[in-house]
Structure formats: C-alpha cells, structure tokens
C-alpha positions in Angstrom: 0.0 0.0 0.0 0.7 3.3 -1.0 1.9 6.3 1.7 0.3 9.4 0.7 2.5 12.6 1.3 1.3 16.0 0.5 3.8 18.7 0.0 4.8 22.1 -1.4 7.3 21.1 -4.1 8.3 17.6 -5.0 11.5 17.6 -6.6 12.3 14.4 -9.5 15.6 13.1 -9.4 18.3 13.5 -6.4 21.2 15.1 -9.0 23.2 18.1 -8.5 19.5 19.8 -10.1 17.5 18.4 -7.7 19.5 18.5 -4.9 19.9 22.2 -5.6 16.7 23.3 -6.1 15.6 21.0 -2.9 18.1 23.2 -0.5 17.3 26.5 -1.9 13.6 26.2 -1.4 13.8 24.0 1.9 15.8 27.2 3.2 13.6 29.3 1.7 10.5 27.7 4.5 8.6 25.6 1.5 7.7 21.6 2.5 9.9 19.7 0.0 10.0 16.0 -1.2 12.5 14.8 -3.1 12.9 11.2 -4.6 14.6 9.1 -7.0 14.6 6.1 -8.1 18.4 5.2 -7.5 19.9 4.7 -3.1 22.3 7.1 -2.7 25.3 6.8 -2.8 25.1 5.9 -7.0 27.4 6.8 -9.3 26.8 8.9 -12.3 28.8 8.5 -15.6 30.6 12.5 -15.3 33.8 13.9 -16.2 33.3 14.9 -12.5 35.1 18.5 -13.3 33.5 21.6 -11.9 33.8 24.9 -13.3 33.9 28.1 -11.9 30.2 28.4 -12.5 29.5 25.4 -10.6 31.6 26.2 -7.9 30.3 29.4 -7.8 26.5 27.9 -7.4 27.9 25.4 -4.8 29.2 28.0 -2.8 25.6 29.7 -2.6 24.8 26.8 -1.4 27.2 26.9 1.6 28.5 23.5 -0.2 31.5 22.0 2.3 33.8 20.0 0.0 35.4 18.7 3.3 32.0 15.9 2.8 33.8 14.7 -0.4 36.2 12.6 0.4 38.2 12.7 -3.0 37.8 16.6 -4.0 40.7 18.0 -5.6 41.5 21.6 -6.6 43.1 22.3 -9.7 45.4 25.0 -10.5 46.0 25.0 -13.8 44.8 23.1 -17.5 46.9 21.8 -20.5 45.7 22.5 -23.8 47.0 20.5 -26.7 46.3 21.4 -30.1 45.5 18.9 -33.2 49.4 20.1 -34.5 50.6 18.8 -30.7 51.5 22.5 -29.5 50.6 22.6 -25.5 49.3 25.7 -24.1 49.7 25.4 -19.8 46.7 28.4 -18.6 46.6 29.2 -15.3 43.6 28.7 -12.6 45.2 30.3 -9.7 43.9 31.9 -6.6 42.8 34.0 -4.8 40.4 31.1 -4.2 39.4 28.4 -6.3 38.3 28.1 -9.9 37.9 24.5 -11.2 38.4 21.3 -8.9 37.0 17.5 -9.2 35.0 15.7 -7.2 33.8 12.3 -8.2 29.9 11.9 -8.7 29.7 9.4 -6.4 30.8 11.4 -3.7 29.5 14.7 -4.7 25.9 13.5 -5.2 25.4 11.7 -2.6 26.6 14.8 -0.3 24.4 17.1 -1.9 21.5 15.0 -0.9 23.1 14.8 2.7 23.0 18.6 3.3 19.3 18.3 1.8 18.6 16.3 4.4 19.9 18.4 7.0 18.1 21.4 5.9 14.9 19.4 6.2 14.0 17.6 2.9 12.2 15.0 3.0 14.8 12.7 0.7 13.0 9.5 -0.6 16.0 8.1 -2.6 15.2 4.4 -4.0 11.6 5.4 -4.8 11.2 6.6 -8.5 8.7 8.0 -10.3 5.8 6.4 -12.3 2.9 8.5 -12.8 1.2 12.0 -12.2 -2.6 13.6 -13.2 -2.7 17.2 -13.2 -5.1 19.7 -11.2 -5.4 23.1 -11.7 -4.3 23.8 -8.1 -2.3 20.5 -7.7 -0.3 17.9 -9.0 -0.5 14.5 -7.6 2.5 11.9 -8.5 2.9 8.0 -8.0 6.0 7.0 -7.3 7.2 3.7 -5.5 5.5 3.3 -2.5 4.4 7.0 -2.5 1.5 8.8 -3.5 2.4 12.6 -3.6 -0.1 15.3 -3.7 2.3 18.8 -5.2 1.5 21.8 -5.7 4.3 22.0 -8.3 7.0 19.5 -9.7 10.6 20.0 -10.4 11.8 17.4 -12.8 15.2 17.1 -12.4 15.5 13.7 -14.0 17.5 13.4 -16.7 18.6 13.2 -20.4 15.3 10.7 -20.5 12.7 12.5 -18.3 10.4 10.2 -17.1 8.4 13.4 -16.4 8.5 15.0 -19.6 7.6 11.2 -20.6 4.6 11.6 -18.8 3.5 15.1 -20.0 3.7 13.5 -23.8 6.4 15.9 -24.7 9.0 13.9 -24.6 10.6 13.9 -28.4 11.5 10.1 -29.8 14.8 9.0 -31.2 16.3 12.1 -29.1 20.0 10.9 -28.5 22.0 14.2 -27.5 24.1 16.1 -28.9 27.0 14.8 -27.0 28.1 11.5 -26.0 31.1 10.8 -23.5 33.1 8.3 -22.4 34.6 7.7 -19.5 37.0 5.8 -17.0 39.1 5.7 -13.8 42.5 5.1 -13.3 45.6 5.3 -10.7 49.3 5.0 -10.4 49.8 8.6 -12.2 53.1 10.2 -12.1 53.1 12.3 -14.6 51.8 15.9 -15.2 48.0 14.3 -15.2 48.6 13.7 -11.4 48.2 16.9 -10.5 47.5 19.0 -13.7 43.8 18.9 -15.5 44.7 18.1 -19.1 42.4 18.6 -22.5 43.5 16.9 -25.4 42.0 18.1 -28.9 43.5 15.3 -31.7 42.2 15.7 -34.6 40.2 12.7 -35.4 38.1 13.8 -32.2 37.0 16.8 -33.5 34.4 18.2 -32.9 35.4 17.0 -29.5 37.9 16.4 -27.0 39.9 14.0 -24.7 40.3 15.1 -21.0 42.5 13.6 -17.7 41.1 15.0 -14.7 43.5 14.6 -11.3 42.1 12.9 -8.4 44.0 12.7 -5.1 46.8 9.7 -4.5 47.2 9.7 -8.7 43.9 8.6 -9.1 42.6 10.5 -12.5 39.3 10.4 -14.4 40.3 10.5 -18.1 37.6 9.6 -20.7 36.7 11.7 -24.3 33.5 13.2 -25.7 32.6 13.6 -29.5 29.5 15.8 -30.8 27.3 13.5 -32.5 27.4 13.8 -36.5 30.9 14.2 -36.2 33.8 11.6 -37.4 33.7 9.4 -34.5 30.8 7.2 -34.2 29.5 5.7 -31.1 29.3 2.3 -32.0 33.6 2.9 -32.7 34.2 4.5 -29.4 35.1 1.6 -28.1 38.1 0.8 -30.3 39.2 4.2 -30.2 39.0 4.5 -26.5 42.3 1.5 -27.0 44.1 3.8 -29.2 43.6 6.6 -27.2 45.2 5.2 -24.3 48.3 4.1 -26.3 49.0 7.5 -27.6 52.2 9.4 -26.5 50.9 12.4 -25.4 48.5 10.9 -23.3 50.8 8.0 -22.0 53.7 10.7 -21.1 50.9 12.6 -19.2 49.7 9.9 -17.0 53.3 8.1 -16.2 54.0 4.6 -17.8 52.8 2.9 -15.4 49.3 4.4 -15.4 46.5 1.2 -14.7 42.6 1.6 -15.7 39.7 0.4 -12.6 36.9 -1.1 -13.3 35.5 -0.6 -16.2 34.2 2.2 -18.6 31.0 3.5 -19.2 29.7 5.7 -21.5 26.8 8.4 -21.5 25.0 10.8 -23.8 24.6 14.4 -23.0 21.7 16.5 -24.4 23.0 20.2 -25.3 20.2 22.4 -26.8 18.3 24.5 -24.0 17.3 27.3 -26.1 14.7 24.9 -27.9 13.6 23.0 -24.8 10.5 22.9 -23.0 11.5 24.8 -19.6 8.4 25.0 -18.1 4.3 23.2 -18.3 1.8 24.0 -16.4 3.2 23.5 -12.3 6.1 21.4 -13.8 9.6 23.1 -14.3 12.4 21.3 -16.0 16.2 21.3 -14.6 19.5 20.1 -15.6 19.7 17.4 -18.3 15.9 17.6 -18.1 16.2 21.3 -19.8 18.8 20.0 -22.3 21.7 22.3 -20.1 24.6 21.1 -20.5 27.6 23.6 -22.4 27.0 22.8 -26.5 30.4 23.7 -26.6 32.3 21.2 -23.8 29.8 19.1 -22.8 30.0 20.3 -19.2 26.8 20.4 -17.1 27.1 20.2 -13.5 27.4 24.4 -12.7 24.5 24.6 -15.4 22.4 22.3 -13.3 23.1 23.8 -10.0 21.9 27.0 -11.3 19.0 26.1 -13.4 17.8 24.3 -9.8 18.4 27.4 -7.8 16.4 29.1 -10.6 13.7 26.9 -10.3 13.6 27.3 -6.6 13.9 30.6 -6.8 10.4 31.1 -9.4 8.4 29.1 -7.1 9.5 30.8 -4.0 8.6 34.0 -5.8 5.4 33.0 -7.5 3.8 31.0 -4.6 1.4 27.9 -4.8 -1.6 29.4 -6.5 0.6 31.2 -9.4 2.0 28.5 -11.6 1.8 30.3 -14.8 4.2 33.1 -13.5 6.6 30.8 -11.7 7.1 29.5 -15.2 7.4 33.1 -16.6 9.8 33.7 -14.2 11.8 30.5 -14.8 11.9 30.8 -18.4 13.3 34.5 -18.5 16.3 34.1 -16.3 17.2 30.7 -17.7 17.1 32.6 -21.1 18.8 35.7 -19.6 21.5 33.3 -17.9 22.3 30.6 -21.0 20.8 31.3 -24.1 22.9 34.1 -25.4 26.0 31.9 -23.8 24.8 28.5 -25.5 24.5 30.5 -28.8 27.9 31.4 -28.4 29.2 28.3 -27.4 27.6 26.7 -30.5 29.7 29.5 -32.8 32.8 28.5 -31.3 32.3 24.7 -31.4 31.9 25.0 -35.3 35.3 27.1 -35.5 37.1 24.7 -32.8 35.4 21.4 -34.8 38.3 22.1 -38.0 41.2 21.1 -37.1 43.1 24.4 -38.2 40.4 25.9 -35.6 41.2 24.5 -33.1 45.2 25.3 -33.7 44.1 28.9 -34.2 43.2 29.1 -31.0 45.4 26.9 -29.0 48.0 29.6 -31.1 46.1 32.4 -30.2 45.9 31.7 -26.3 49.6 30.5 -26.2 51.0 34.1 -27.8 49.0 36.1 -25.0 51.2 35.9 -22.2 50.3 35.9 -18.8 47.3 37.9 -18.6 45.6 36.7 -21.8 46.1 32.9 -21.0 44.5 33.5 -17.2 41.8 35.1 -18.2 41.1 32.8 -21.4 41.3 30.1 -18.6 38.5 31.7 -16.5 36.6 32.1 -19.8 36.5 28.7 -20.7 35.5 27.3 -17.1 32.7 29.9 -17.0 33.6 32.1 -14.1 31.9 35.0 -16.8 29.2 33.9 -19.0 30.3 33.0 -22.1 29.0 35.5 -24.3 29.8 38.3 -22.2 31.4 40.6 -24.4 27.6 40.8 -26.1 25.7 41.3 -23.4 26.5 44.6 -21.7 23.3 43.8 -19.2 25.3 41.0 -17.0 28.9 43.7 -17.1 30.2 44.2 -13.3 32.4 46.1 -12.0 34.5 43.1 -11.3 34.4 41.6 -14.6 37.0 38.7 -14.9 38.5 40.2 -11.4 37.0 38.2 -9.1 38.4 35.8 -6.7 38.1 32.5 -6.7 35.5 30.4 -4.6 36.4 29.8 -1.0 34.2 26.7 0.2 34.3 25.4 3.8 
C-alpha cells in the first residue's frame, strides 16, 4: 500500500539539479520531497570537473567540500592542439576556480546537506505516474502517492516526467556523448594537472585527464554526435587513445585503468527546450543544459535548480503560470545568449586548423591573456559576455576565486 505525502514542491531526481533546487527552497520555508529512483550513494557516468560556474553555485549553497572525500582543486589546464602544441593556462587563486569531485561522492553529499536542511529525501523510490489539477499535482511513485503543488523534474537526459507530459521527443540521443573511465598510479603531469587533449580525429570533441587525489585520475573523451567518431567505434578508439604518447607521457608509464568504462550521452540544446508546463519546471539534463560547446553540465544544473527554486518561491502555490514566466526568463537571460555562443565557437574549434588557431592564439598572450582565457573557458563569466553589456560588473574577470568550507 501506497503512503500518501502532500507537499509544497516535490522535486524528481536526487542530481546536482535536484539536490539544488531542494536546498534552496527547503531554506527558503517551503515543504519539499524529493525522490529518485536510484539509493544514494550511485554513481553517475561524469567527467566529475566543476567549473567556476558550478563552484560558484555550490558555494551559494554553503557546499563543504570537506564531505567529499576525493575533491581536488586544480590549478591550472593543458591544452594540446590537433598540430601537438601545449598551451599550460593558469587557474590560480585567490580562491578556487575548477576542482574535481567524483559523482559518487559529490551526489550523494548534496543530498546529505538536503537532508539536513529538512528535505524530505526518498531516494530508491522513482517516479511512475502523475494527473494534473489546476491547483495541484498528484505523483505516484514507489511506494508513494504525492499530492504537489508544483513538480521540479530534475530527472534526466530521459525524463520520465517529460515522458509523462507526452512531450518527450523520440529518437532524441544528445548532442554529446562521452566516455569515460578511472584510473591510478599517475606520475606524470596528469597527477596533479587537469589536461584537454583536442586530436584531430576527435573533432568536434575532445579527450580530458582529470586529477584525483593519490594519482587517481578520471580520463575519458566526448565527440558531438554527426561528427567523425561514431559511437558504435568508441570503443576501439577509447584503446588507441590510451596508447597515444601524449596521453601515456601525461599519466606516467605505469598508469593502470579500474573497473570498467562507461559511457553516457549528453543533451545540449536548452534554447529549444520545454522549460516549463503548467506546475512542472524542467532542470539540468531535463532542460537539455549542458555547455554545446564542452559538454560540461554540472554548474548549469546547479543553477537552473536554484532558478527553479527561486520562481516558485517568488510565484507561490496558486501562481504557476508566473513561476514558469519567471523560470523561463532568467534561464534565457542566464544561458541562451552563452549557449549560442558556445555553438559559434564549437563550429570554428570542430576544424582542425580551428582549433590550432586558437590553441596559437591563447599560447601568444602571455600571462594575462592565458589567465583570463582560462577563467573564460571554465565559466567564471558567461560565455558571451562581451555581447551582453546587461550582465557587465564592476569586477568583470576580477574576481576571486571560490572559498568553500
């Protein structure tokens, strides 16, 4: 049988999304359920790096790395061109501007500080079912039956809300796909140092090595799909990659893979999703978030869940249609202009003499240029910020790094 549960807000899906969107409006004084179908802790297919942006979002809310056991802060990127030029940009202080922290470990203590704020975490039960009222939602979920006044769908690449809602769209694969595994026993440069490798028969894409501490290192590669590499060949290219100097001289010879690999796609296009229906708002992969031009989507989560919190706690229970106004302007003030960009670049950075260009380009601007190139690309300003004189500061590309405790 069935526990009935009313609530405020219930919240879909226990992700950095969720979990943000569950704080910010369980501090705010609303009622809030959150579930998911997974038992936390579960691991999450990532390249587990977090930007500035999502630092930056974690920090708002009063996030204490010291609950992940494996964070690492990074001070600095490699950037290898397709012609095997390496660029080294700096991420230095004051504070922090990129660091790693392995799903596994971040997730689940996201959803632990939920809890302590006083969600109402129901992790293991998923979703199955809702009907919709004009002053209420109620939800069926496992072992639940949830009467909402609004839903936060914060469930994935695959919604099962948007499912439900019928406007879910078939065949829809991403515009992304990565690929990803862990490894230890690094002693080279890759033990400390986050490295991008752009070879030219990734393109439009990317290989990474992301440092973890005791030389543990998350080091996997995403391609765009329509590109070159197919994703029924990643596979075999994921061996080659591994053999490949550059890459073997980065993580130390005698650099050994754990477990096994897994592989994920990543949907990339939130300027044409559906952001909001009716007392339903969509988050995170859910909203198609993620950066068109890196594939990165944890800091775009975190903030379109704060944004969703923050609609709701404006609007109030009996005003769905202007929570959704709300939620749809800022995440269009906050990402579309960026995304658009971000789409520009990844057509220029997609040729191979691209993305030499620019690997030249940032190597030839000394100190300054290659620091603040380096807070560009992990999003500590929006991308597009040159074209957007609205979201100028007087701090622009000045301001410190994060300081989480």
């Amino acid at each position: 049988m069935n526990e009935t549960v009313s609530t405020d807000v219930l919240v879909v899906g226990g992700g950095p999304a969720g979990s943000a969107a569950a704080i910010a409006l369980a501090r705010s004084g609303r009622d809030v359920v959150l579930i998911d179908r997974a038992v936390f802790p579960r691991d999450k297919c990532c390249g587990d790096g977090l930007t500035t942006l999502a630092l930056r979002e974690l920090e708002l809310l009063a996030f204490d790395p010291g609950t992940v056991v494996d964070w690492f802060e990074v001070d600095g990127a490699s950037l290898r061109s397709p012609s095997g030029r390496s660029v080294d940009v700096p991420l230095d202080g004051p504070g922090t501007y990129a660091a790693v922290a392995p799903r596994l470990q971040l997730d689940n203590a996201l959803v632990d500080l939920a809890r302590t704020v006083g969600v109402d975490v129901r992790d293991g039960s998923g979703f199955e079912s809702m009907i919709e009222h004009d002053d209420r939602i109620e939800v069926v979920a496992d072992h639940l039956h949830i009467t909402t006044r609004y839903v936060i769908a914060a469930d994935g690449m695959w919604s099962p809300v948007r499912k439900a809602l019928g406007i879910n769209e078939q065949g829809y694969l991403g515009e992304w796909h990565g690929f990803r595994q862990y490894g230890r026993g690094a002693t080279g440069t890759a033990a400390k140092q986050l490295h991008v490798w752009f070879d030219a028969d990734l393109l439009p894409g990317y290989a990474w090595s992301f440092p973890l501490p005791n030389g543990r290192f998350n080091i996997g590669f995403g391609v765009l799909r329509g590109g070159e590499v197919k994703t029924k060949d990643m596979k075999e290219l994921w061996l080659d990659l591994l053999e490949r100097p550059h890459i073997v001289e980065a993580l130390g010879p005698d650099f050994e893979l754990e477990d096994r690999h897994t592989a994920w796609p990543i949907p990339a296009r939130v300027d044409e999703a559906v952001l909001a229906r009716g007392r339903v708002l969509f988050t995170g992969d859910a909203a198609m978030a993620t950066d068109v031009m890196t594939g990165e989507g944890i800091g775009q989560a975190l903030l379109t869940g704060r944004l969703a919190a923050e609609a709701i706690d404006a609007a109030g229970a009996l005003h769905p249609s202007v929570a959704a106004g709300i939620y749809e302007r800022e995440v269009a003030y906050h990402l579309f202009a960026d995304h658009k960009m971000s789409r520009a670049l990844g057509k220029v950075l997609a040729k191979p003499w691209g993305a030499r260009g620019a690997i030249r380009v940032v190597a030839a601007s000394g100190v300054w240029g290659k620091r603040n190139f380096a807070r560009w690309m992990f999003e500590d300003e929006p991308r597009s910020i040159a074209l957007t004189p609205s979201r100028w500061h007087r701090k622009l590309f000045k301001r410190p790094g994060v300081t989480l405790k």
